[in-house]
Backbone as CSV, one residue per row, in Angstrom:
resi,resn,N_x,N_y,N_z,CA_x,CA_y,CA_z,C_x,C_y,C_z
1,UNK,-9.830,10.308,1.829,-9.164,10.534,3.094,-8.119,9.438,3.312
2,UNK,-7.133,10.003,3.493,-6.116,8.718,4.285,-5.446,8.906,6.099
3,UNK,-4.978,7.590,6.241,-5.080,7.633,7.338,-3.879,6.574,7.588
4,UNK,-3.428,6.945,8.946,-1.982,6.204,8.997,-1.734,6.356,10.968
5,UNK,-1.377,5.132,11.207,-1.448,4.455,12.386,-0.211,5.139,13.180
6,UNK,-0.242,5.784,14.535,0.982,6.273,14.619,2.318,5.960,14.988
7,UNK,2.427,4.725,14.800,3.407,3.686,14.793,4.080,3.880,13.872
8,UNK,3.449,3.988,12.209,3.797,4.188,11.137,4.369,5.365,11.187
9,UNK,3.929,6.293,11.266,4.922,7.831,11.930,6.519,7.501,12.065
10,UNK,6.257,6.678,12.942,7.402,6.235,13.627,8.753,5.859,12.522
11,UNK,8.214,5.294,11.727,9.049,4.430,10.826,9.469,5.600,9.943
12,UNK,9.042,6.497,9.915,9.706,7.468,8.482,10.787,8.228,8.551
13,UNK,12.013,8.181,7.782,13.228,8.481,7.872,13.470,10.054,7.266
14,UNK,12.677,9.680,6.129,13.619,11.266,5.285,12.617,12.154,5.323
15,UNK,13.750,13.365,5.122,12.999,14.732,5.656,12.087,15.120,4.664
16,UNK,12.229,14.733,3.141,11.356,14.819,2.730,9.909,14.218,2.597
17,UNK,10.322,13.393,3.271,8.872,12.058,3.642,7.985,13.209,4.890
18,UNK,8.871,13.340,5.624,8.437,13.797,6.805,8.145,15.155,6.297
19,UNK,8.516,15.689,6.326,7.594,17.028,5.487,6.655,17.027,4.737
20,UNK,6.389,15.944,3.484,5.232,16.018,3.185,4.058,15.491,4.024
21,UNK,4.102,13.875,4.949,3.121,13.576,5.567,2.844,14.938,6.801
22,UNK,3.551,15.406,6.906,3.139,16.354,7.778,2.163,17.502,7.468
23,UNK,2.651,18.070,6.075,2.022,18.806,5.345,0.278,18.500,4.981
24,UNK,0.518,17.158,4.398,-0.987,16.378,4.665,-1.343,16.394,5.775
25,UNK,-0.782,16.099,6.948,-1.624,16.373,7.889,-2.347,17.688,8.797
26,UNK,-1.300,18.624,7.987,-1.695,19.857,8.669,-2.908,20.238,7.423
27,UNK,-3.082,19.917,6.382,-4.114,20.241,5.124,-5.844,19.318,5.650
28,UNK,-5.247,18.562,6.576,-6.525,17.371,6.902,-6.482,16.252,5.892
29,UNK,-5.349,16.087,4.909,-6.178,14.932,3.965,-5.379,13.646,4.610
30,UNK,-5.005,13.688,5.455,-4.316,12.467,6.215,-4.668,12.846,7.906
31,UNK,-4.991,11.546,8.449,-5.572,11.680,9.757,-4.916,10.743,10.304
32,UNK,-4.358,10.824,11.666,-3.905,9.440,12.779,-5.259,8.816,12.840
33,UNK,-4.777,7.267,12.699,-6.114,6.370,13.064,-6.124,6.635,14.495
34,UNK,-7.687,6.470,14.967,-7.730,6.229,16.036,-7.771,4.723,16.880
35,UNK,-6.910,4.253,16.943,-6.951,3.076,17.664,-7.268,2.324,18.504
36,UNK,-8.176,1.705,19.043,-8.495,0.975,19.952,-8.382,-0.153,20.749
37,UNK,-9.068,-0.167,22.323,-8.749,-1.660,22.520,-9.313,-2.780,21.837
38,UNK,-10.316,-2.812,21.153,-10.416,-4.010,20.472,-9.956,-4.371,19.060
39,UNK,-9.044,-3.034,18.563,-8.566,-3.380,17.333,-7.201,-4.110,18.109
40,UNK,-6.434,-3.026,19.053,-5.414,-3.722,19.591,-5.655,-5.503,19.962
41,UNK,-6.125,-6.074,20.671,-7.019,-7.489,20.589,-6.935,-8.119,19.426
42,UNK,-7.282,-7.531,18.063,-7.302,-7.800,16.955,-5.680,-8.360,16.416
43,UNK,-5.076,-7.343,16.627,-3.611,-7.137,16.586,-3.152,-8.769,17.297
44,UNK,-3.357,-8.631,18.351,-2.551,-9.586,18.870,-3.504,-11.213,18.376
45,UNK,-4.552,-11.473,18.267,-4.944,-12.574,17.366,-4.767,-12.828,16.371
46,UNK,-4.078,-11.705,15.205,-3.762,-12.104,13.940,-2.176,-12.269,14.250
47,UNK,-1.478,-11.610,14.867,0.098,-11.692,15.012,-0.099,-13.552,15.728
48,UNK,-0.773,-14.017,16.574,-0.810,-15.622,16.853,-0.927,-16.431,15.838
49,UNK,-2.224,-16.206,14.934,-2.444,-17.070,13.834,-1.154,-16.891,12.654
50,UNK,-0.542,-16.015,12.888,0.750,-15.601,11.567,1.510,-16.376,11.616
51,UNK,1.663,-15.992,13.023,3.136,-17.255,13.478,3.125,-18.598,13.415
52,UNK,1.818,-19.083,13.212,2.186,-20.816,13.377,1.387,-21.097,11.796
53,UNK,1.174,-20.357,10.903,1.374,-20.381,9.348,2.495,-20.599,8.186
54,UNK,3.317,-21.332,8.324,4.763,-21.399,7.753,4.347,-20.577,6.214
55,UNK,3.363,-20.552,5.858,3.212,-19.639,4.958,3.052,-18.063,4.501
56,UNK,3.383,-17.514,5.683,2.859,-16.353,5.745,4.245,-15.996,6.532
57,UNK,5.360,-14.768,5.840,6.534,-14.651,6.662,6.293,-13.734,7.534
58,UNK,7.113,-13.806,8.544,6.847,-12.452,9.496,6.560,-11.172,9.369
59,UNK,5.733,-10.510,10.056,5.204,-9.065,9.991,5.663,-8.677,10.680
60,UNK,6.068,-7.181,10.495,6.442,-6.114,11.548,5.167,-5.840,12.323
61,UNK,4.901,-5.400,13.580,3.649,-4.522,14.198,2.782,-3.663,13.254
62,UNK,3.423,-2.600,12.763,3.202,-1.638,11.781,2.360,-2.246,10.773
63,UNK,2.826,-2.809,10.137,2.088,-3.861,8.828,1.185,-4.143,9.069
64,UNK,0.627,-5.435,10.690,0.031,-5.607,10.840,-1.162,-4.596,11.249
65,UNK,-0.490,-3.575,11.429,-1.802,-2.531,12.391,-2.338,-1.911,11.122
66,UNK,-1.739,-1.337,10.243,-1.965,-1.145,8.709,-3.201,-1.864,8.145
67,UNK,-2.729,-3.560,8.247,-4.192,-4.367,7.489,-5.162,-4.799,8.005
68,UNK,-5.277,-3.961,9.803,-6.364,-4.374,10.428,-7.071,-2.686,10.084
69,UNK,-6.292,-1.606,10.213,-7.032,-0.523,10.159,-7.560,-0.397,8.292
70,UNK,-7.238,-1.254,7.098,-7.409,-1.199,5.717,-9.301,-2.369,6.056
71,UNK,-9.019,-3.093,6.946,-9.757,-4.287,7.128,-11.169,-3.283,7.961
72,UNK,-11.133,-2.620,8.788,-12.291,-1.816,9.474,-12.782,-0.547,8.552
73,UNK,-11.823,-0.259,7.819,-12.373,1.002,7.239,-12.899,0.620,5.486
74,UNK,-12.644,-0.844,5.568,-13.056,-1.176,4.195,-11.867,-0.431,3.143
75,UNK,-11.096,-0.261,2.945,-10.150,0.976,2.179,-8.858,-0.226,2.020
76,UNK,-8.209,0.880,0.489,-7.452,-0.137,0.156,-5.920,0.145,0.661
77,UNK,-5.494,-0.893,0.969,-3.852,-0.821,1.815,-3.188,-0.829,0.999
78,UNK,-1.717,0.183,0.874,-0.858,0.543,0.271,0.591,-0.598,1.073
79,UNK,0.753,-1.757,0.082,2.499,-2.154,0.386,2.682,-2.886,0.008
80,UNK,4.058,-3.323,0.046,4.965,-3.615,-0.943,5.145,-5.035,-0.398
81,UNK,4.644,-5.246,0.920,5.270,-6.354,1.521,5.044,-7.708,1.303
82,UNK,5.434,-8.995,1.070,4.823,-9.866,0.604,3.897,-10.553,1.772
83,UNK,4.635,-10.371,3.595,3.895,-10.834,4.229,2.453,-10.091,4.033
84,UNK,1.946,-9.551,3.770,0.358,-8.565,3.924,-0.041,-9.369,3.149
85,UNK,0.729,-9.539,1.795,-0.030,-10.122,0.099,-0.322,-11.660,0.832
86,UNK,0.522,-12.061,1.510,0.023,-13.640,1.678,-0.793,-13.752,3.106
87,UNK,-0.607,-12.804,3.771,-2.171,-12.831,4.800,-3.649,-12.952,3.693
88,UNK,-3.772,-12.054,2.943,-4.585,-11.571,2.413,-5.150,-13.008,1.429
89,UNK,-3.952,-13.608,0.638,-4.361,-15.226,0.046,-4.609,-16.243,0.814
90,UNK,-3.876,-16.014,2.535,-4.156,-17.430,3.087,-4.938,-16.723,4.385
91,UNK,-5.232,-16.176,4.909,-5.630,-16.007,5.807,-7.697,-15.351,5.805
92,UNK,-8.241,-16.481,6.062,-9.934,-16.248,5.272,-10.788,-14.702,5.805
93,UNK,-10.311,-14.474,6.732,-11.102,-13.112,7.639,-10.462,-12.021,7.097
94,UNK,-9.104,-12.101,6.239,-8.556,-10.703,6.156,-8.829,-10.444,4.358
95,UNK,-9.021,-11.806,3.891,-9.204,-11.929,2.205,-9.941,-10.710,1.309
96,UNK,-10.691,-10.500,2.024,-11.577,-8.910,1.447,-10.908,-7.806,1.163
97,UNK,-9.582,-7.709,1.872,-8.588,-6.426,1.927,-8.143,-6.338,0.303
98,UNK,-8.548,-5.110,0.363,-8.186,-4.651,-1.222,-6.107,-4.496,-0.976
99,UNK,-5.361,-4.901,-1.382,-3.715,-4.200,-1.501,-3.333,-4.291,-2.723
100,UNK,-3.029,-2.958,-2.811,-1.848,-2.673,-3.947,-0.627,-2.099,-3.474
101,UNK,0.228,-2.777,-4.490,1.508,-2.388,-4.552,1.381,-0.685,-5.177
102,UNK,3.297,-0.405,-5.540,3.262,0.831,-6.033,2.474,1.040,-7.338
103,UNK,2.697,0.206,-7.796,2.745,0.117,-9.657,1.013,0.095,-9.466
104,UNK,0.671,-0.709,-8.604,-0.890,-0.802,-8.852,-1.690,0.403,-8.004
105,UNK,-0.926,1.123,-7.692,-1.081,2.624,-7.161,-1.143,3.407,-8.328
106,UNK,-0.072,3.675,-8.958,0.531,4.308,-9.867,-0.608,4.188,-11.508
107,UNK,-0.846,2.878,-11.557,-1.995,2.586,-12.761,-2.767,3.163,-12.530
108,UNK,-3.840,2.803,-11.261,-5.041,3.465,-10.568,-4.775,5.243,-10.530
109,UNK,-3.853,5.694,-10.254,-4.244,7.368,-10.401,-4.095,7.509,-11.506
110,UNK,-3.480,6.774,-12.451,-3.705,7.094,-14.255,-5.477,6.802,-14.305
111,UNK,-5.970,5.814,-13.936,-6.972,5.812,-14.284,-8.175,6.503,-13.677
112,UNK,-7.901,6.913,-12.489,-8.895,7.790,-11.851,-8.536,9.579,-12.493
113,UNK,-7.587,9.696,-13.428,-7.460,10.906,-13.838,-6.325,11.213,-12.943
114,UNK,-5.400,11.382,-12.043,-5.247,12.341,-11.289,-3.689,12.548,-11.724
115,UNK,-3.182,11.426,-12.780,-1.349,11.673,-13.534,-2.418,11.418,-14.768
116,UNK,-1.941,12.556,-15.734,-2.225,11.938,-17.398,-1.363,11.742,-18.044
117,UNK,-1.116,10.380,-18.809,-0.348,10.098,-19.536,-1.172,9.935,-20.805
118,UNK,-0.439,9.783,-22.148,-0.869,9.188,-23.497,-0.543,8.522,-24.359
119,UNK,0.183,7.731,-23.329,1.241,6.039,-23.919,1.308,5.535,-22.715
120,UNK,1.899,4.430,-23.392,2.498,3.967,-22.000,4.036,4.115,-21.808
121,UNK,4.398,4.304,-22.795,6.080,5.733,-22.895,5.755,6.459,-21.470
122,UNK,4.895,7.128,-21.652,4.277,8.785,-20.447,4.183,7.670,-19.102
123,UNK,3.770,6.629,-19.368,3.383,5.808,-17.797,4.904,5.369,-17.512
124,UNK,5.885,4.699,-18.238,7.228,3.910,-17.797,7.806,5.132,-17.275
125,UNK,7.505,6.381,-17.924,8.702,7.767,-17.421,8.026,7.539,-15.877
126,UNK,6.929,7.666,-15.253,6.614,7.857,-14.208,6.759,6.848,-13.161
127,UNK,7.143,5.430,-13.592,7.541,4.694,-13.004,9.039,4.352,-12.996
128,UNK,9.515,4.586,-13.749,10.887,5.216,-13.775,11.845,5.830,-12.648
129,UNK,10.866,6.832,-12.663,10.849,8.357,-11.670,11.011,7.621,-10.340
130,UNK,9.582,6.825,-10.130,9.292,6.159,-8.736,10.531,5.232,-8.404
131,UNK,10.884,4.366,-9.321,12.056,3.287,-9.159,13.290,4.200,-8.259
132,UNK,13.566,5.001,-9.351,14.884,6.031,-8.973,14.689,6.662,-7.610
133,UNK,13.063,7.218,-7.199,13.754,7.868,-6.614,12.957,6.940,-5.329
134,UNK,12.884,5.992,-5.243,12.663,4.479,-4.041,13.714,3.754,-4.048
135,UNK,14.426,3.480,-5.300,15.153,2.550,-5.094,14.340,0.923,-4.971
136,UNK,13.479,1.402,-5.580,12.721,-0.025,-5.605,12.354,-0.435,-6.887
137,UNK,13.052,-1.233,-7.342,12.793,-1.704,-8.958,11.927,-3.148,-8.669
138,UNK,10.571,-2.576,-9.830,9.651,-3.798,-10.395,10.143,-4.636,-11.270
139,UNK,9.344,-5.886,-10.838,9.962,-6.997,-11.671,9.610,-6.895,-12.825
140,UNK,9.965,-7.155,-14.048,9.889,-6.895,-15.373,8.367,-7.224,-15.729
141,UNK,7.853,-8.723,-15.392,6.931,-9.651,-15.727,5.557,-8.579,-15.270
142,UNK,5.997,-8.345,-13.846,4.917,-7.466,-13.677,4.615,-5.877,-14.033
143,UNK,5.815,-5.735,-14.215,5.748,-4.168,-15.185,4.957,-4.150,-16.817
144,UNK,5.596,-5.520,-17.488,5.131,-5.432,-18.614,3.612,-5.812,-18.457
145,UNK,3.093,-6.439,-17.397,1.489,-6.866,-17.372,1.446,-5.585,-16.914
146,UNK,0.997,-4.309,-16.446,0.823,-3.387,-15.867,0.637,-2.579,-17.448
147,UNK,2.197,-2.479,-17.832,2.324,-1.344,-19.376,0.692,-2.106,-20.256
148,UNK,0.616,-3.250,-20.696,-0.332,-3.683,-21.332,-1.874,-3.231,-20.656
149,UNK,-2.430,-3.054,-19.346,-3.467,-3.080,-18.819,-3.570,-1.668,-19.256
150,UNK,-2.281,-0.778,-19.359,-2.153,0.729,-19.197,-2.593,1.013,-20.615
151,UNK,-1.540,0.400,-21.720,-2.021,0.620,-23.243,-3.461,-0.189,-23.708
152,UNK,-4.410,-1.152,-22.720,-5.833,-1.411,-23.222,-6.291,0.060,-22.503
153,UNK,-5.978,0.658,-21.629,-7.094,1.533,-20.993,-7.174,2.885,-22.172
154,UNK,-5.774,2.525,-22.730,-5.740,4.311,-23.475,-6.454,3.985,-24.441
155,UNK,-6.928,2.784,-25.277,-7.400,2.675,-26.358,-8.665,2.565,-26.074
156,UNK,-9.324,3.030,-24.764,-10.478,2.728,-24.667,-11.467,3.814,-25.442
């Protein structure tokens, strides 16, 4: 099940974005969190402790409501952002939060079955795909640690 804060709603631009989360949501496999006052509470005690962390760069709302609702439901948070990645290293109450990036999205449904590839040729086409059509290019260092984790799994 996934689930997405309706703030996050908010933020989505293209029609094809918006057509598919919609689509999920009319199928049930995506649900509005339900939000509360004491997650809200939550919200505003981690947005205090952020700010006077010179280590941890600013969060949008969204983000933050994201790794408190990944943090209650035990489930792993999807982003790209570095502020989340460095809550998650410096901040001791939120450390449990599972996050992956795309790529560590992208490995994980190779390995849960749900894209089959049979190289890691078949895995770069699909990240490829993702780059092009995000506009978000991975850093090499971590692509090539990714291709290697991808070519131990096939030889398993």
């Amino acid at each position: 099940m996934l689930f997405i804060h309706e703030e996050t709603l908010g933020q989505l631009r293209s029609e094809k974005t918006i057509t598919y989360v919609s689509d999920l949501l009319a199928k049930g496999k995506l649900r509005l969190y339900p939000w509360s006052h004491s997650e809200e509470d939550e919200y505003l005690r981690l947005r205090s402790e952020i700010v006077v962390d010179p280590r941890i760069p600013s969060l949008e709302r969204p983000d933050m409501l994201c790794l408190i609702m990944a943090k209650r439901l035990n489930a792993i948070l999807l982003s790209e952002n570095i502020g989340i990645h460095r809550v998650i290293e410096f901040h001791s109450k939120y450390s449990n939060v599972v996050v992956w990036t795309a790529l560590e999205t992208l490995e994980n449904i190779v390995y849960k079955g749900f894209l089959n590839v049979h190289s890691a040729e078949d895995f770069l086409r699909y990240v490829r795909e993702y780059e092009h059509d995000t506009s978000h290019i991975f850093k090499s260092n971590r692509l090539k640690q990714s291709l290697r984790r991808i070519e131990s799994w096939l030889r398993r």
